[in-house]
C-alpha positions in Angstrom: -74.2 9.1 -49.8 -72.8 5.9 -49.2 -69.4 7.1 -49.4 -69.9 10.2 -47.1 -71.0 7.7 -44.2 -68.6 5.0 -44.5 -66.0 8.3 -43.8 -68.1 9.3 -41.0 -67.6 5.9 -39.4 -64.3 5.7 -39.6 -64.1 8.7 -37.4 -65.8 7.6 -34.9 -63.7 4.7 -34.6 -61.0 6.3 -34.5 -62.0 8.6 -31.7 -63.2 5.8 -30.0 -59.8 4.3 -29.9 -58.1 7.6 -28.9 -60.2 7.9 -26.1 -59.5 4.3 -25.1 -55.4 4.9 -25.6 -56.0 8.2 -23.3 -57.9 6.3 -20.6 -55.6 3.5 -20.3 -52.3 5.8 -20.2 -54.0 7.8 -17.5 -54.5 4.4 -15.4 -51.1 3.4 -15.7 -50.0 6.5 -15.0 -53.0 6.4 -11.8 -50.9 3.1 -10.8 -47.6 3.6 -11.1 -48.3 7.1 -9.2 -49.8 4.6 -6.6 -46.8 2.0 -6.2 -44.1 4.9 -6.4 -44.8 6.1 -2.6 -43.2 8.8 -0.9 -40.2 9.1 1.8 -41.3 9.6 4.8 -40.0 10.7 7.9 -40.3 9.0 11.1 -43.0 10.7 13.4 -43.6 8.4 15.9 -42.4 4.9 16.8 -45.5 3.2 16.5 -44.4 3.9 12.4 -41.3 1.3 13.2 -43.2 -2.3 13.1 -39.7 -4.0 11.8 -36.0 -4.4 13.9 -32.7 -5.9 12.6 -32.2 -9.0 14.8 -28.5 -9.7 14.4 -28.8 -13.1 15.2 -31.3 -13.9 12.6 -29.9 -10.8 10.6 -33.4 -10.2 9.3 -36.0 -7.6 9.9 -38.8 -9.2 12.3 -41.8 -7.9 14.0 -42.5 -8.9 17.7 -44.2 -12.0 16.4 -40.9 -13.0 14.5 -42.6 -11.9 11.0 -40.2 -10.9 8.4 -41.2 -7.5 6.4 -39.7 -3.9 5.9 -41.1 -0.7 7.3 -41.8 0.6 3.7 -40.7 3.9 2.4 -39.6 5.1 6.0 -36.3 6.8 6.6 -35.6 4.7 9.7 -34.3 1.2 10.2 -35.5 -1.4 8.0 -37.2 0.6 5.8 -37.7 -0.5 2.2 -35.6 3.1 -0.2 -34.6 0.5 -3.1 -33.4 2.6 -5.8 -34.5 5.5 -4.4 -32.9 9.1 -4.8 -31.8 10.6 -1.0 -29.7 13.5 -2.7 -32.3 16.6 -1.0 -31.9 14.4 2.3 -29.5 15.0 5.2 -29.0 12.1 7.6 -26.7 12.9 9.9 -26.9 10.8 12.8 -29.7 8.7 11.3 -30.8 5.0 12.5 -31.1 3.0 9.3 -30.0 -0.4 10.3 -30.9 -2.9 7.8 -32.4 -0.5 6.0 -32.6 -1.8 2.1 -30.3 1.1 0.0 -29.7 -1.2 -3.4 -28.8 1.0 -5.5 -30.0 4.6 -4.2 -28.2 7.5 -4.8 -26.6 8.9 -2.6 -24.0 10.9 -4.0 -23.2 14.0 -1.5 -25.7 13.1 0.9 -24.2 13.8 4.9 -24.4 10.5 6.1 -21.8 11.5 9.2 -22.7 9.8 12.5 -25.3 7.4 10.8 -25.9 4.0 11.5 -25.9 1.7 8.7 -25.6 -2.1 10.4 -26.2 -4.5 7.8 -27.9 -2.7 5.9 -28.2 -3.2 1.8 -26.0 -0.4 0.0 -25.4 -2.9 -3.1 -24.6 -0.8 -6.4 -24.9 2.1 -4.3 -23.9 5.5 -5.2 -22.0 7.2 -2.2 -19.4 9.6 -4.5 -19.0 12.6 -2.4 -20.9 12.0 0.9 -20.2 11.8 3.9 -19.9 8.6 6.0 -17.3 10.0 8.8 -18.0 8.2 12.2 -20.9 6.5 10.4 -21.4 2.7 11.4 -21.4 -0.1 8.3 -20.6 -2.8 10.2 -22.0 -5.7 8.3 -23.3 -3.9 5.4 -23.3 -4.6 1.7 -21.6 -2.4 -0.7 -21.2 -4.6 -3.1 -20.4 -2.8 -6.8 -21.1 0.5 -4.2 -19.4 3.7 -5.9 -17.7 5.5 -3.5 -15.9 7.9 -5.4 -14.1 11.1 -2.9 -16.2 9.8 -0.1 -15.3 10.7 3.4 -14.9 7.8 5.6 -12.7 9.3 8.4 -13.3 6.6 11.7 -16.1 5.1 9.6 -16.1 1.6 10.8 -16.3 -0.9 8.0 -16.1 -4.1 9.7 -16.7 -6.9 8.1 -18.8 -5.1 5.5 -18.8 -6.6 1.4 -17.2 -4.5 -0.7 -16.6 -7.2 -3.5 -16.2 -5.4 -6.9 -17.1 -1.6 -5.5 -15.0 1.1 -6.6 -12.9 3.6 -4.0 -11.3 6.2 -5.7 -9.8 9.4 -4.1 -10.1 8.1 -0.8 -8.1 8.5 2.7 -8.6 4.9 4.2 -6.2 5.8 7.4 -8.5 5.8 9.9 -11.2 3.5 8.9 -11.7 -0.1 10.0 -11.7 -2.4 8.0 -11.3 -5.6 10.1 -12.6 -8.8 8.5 -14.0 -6.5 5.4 -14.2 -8.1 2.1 -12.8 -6.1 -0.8 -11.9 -9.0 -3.3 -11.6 -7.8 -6.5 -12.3 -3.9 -5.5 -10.7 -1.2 -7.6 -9.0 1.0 -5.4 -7.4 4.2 -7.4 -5.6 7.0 -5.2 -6.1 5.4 -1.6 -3.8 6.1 1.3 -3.8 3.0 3.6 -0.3 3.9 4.9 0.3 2.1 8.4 -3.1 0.4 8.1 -3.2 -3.2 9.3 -4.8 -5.5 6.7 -4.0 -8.5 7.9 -7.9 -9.7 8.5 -9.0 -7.8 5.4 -9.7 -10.0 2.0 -7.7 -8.5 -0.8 -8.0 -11.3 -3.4 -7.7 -9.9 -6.6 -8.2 -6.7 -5.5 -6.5 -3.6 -8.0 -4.6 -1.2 -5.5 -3.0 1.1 -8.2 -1.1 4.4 -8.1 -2.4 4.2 -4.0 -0.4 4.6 -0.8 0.5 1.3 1.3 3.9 2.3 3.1 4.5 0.3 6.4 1.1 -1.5 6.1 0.8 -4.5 7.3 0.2 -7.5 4.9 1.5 -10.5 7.0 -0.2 -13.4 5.5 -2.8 -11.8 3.3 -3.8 -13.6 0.4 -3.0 -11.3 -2.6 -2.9 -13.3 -5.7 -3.9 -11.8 -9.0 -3.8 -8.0 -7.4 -3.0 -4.9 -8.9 -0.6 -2.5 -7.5 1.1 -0.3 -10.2 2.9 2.5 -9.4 1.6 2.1 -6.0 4.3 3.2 -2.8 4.7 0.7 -0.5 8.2 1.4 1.2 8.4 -0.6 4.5 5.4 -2.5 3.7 5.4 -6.3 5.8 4.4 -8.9 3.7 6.1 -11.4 5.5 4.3 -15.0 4.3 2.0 -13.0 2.0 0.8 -15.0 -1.1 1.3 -12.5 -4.4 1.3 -15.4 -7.4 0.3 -13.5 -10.2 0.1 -9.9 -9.0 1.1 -7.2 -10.9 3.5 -4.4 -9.0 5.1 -2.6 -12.3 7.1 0.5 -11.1 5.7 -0.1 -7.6 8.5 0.4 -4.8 8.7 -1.8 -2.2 11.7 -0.4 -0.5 12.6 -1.5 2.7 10.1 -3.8 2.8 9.7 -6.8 4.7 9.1 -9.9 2.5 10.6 -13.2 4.0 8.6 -16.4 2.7 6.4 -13.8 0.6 5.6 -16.1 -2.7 5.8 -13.9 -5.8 5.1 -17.0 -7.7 4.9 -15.6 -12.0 4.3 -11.9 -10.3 4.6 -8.8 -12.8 7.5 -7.0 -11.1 9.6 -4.8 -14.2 10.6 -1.7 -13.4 9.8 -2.4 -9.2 11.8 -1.1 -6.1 13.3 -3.9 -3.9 15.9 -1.3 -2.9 17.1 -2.8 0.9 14.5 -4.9 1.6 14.3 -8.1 3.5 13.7 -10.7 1.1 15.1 -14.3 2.8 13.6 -17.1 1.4 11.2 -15.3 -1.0 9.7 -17.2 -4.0 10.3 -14.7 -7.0 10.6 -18.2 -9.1 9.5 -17.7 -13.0 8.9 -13.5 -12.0 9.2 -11.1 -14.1 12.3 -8.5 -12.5 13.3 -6.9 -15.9 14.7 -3.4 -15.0 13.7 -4.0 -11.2 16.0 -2.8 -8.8 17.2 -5.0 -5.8 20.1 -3.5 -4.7 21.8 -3.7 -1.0 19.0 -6.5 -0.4 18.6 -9.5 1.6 18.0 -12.5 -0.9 19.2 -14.9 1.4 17.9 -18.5 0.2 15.8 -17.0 -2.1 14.2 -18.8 -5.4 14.7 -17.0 -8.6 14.4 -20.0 -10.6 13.6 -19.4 -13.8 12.9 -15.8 -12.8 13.9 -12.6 -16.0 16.4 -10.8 -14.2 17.5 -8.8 -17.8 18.6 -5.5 -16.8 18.1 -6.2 -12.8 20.1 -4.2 -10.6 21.2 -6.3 -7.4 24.4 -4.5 -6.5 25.5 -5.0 -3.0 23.0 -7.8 -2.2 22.8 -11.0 -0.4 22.9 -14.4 -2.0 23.9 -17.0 -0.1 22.3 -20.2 -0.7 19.9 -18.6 -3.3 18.3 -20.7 -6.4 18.8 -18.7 -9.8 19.0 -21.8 -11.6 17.5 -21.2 -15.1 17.1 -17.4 -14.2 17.7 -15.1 -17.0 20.6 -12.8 -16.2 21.0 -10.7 -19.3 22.7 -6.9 -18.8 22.1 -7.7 -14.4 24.6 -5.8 -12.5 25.5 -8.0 -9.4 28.1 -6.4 -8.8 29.9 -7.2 -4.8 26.6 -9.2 -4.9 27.8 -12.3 -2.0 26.7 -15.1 -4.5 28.2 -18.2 -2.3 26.4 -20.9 -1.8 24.3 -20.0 -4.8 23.0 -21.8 -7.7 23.2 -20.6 -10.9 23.0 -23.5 -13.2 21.8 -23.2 -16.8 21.3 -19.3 -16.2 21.7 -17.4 -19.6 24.2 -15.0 -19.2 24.8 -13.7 -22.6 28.3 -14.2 -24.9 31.4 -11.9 -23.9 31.5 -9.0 -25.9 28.3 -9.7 -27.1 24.8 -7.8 -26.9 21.1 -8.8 -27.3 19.3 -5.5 -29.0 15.3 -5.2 -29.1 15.3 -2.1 -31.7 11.8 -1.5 -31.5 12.1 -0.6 -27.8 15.9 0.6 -28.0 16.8 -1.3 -25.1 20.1 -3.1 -25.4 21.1 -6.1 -22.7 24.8 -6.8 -22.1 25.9 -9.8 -20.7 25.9 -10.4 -16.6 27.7 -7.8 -15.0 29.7 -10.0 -11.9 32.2 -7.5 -11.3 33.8 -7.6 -7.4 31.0 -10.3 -6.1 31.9 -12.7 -3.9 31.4 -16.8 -4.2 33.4 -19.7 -3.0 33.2 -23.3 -4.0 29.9 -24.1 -3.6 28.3 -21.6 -6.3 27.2 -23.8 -8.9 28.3 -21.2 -11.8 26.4 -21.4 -15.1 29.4 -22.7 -17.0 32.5 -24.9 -16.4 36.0 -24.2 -15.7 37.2 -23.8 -18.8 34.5 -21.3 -19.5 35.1 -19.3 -16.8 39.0 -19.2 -17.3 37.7 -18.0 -21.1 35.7 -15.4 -19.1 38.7 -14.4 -17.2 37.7 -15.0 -14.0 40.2 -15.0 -11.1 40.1 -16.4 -7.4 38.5 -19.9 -8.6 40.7 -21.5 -5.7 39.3 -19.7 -3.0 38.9 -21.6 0.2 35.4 -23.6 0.4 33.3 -22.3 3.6 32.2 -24.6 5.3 29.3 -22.5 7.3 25.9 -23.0 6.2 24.0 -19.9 5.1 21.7 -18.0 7.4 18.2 -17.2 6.3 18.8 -14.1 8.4 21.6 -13.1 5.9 24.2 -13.5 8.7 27.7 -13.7 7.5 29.3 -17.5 7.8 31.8 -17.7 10.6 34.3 -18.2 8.3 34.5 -15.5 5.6 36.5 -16.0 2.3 38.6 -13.0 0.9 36.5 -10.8 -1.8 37.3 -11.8 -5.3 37.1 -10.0 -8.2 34.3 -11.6 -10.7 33.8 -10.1 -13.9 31.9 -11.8 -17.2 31.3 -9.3 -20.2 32.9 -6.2 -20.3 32.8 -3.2 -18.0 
């Protein structure tokens, strides 16, 4: 007897918890039902209690109150996190409306007014911002992955860390935008002027850049692999540290442009204007600078192993230290250059890396000009061991131009050859 109501106790117990489990999972789900409030469309304006004031860029009330206008699709209104895919707002006023971390992945966003408004962690893959106006917004982290943003005006928005894949950046503006360390994959910015754009850091690979303009722009530690930039100006640009592997720069402008330790094998430099240029201590192996203007230019201590620079423009220009292994400089105009303490590799000689089959002859000087004042990696006995004629020839006495114009008094071509043919 005992026994059977000790069992019968225990039941009840136990029901009595289940029911209180059940009760208390139905008010939190009564709550959360509560907090998690519908998006609403405007219906009438006495809905909008909070405006952007620009000055103050906060939401305020006529008193000067801060707040938000809740759940509201309309300017200031308070969509944290929320999901806008089912929405189309084309044309919509959501200035300093709070977007952090929405989705709004193929939404139609064309025409609408985003001023200052909170897009951080965003997702805007596939939608439509052409003609929309994100003046001052934050996309920081923002995914916009195959977005349309044709005349979309980005003007001094933050775009620190987002990613822009896909994307034709032509015809936006992006005047005083930030996009330090953005990754940008498969962007066209071709004849875009970035000059008031922040780009430190920033990974521009396998993208589009030709005749943009870079004047100035502060660069360092950027990516831009594989990337074309033929008849890009980066005149004065800082690029210490930036990476521009297979890149081709062609044509480009890039007097006083410091490419200070830069990543640069296997890069096009093919005609461009590079006077006074700091490549000192970069990495040119297998780069190609042929026909260029290196006029005054530092390559100390730069790898030139494998560098093509046929044809190009030397005078005055610091390769002290460089590394000159299998370089063809052939008719390269070397006067007034310095080459001290270059390694040039042994006559007859080869340095082989196996694992990579690449083999590096010695410097390749056949048909390039100097004249007295080349300070040549060796001394005269060397060089008459090296078989190397015309070291007579009549000492200009014109200084070089960092223009790359010819001295006024020329010297007659010699033939310059160290290695074998």
């Amino acid at each position: 007897m005992w026994r059977r109501l000790s069992c019968q106790r225990g039941r009840s117990q136990r029901v009595i918890l289940l029911i209180t489990f059940l009760g208390c999972t139905a008010s939190l789900l009564a709550e959360n039902a509560e907090t998690v409030q519908p998006i609403l469309p405007v219906t009438s304006t006495d809905q909008v209690r909070y405006r952007h004031d620009a000055t103050a860029n906060e939401c305020l009330d006529e008193a000067g109150q801060k707040g938000t206008n809740g759940r509201l699709l309309a300017p200031c209104g308070n969509l944290t996190g929320a999901n806008l895919k089912a929405f189309d707002l084309r044309g919509k006023d959501l200035t300093g409306a709070r977007l952090r971390g929405a989705d709004l992945a193929g939404v139609r966003l064309d025409g609408a007014v985003l001023k200052a408004a909170d897009l951080t962690e965003t997702n805007l893959a596939d939608a439509n911002l052409s003609g929309a106006d994100l003046n001052g917004a934050a996309l920081a982290r923002a995914k916009l992955l195959s977005t349309v943003l044709d005349k979309t005006d980005l003007s001094g928005a933050d775009l620190t860390g987002a990613a822009l894949h896909h994307l034709d950046l032509r015809t936006t503006k992006l005047t005083l935008a930030d996009l330090s360390k953005a990754k940008l994959f498969k962007v066209d910015l071709s004849g875009v002027d970035l000059r008031q754009v922040k780009l430190r850091g920033t990974d521009i690979a396998w993208s589009k850049l030709n005749r943009a303009n870079l004047n100035g722009v502060d660069l360092r530690g950027g990516w831009f692999d594989q990337s074309e930039l033929t008849g890009v100006s980066l005149v004065d640009a800082n690029l210490e540290h930036a990476k521009f592997v297979q890149a081709d720069l062609s044509d480009a402008l890039l007097a006083g442009a410091r490419f200070y330790k830069a990543e640069l094998s296997q890069a096009k430099f093919c005609r461009a204007h590079m006077e006074a240029t700091n490549f000192s201590e970069a990495n040119l192996v297998d780069s190609d600078l042929s026909n260029g203007n290196l006029a005054l230019a530092n390559l100390s201590g730069a790898n030139l192993m494998n560098a093509k620079v046929r044809g190009s423009l030397l005078q005055g220009a610091d390769l002290s230290g460089a590394t000159l292994y299998g370089a063809d400089f052939q008719k390269a105009d070397l006067r007034s250059a310095n080459l001290r303490d270059c390694v040039v590799g042994d006559i007859g000689h080869t340095l082989a890396f196996r694992a990579v089959d690449i083999s590096f002859r010695a410097v390749n000087l056949a048909g390039a000009m100097f004249d007295s004042n080349t300070q040549l990696p060796f001394d005269v006995e060397e060089a008459a061991t090296r078989k190397m004629v015309g070291l007579s020839a009549v000492k200009s006495t014109a200084k070089p131009s960092v223009k790359g114009n010819p001295p006024r008094k020329t010297i007659k071509a010699v033939p310059i050859q160290i290695g074998p043919n």
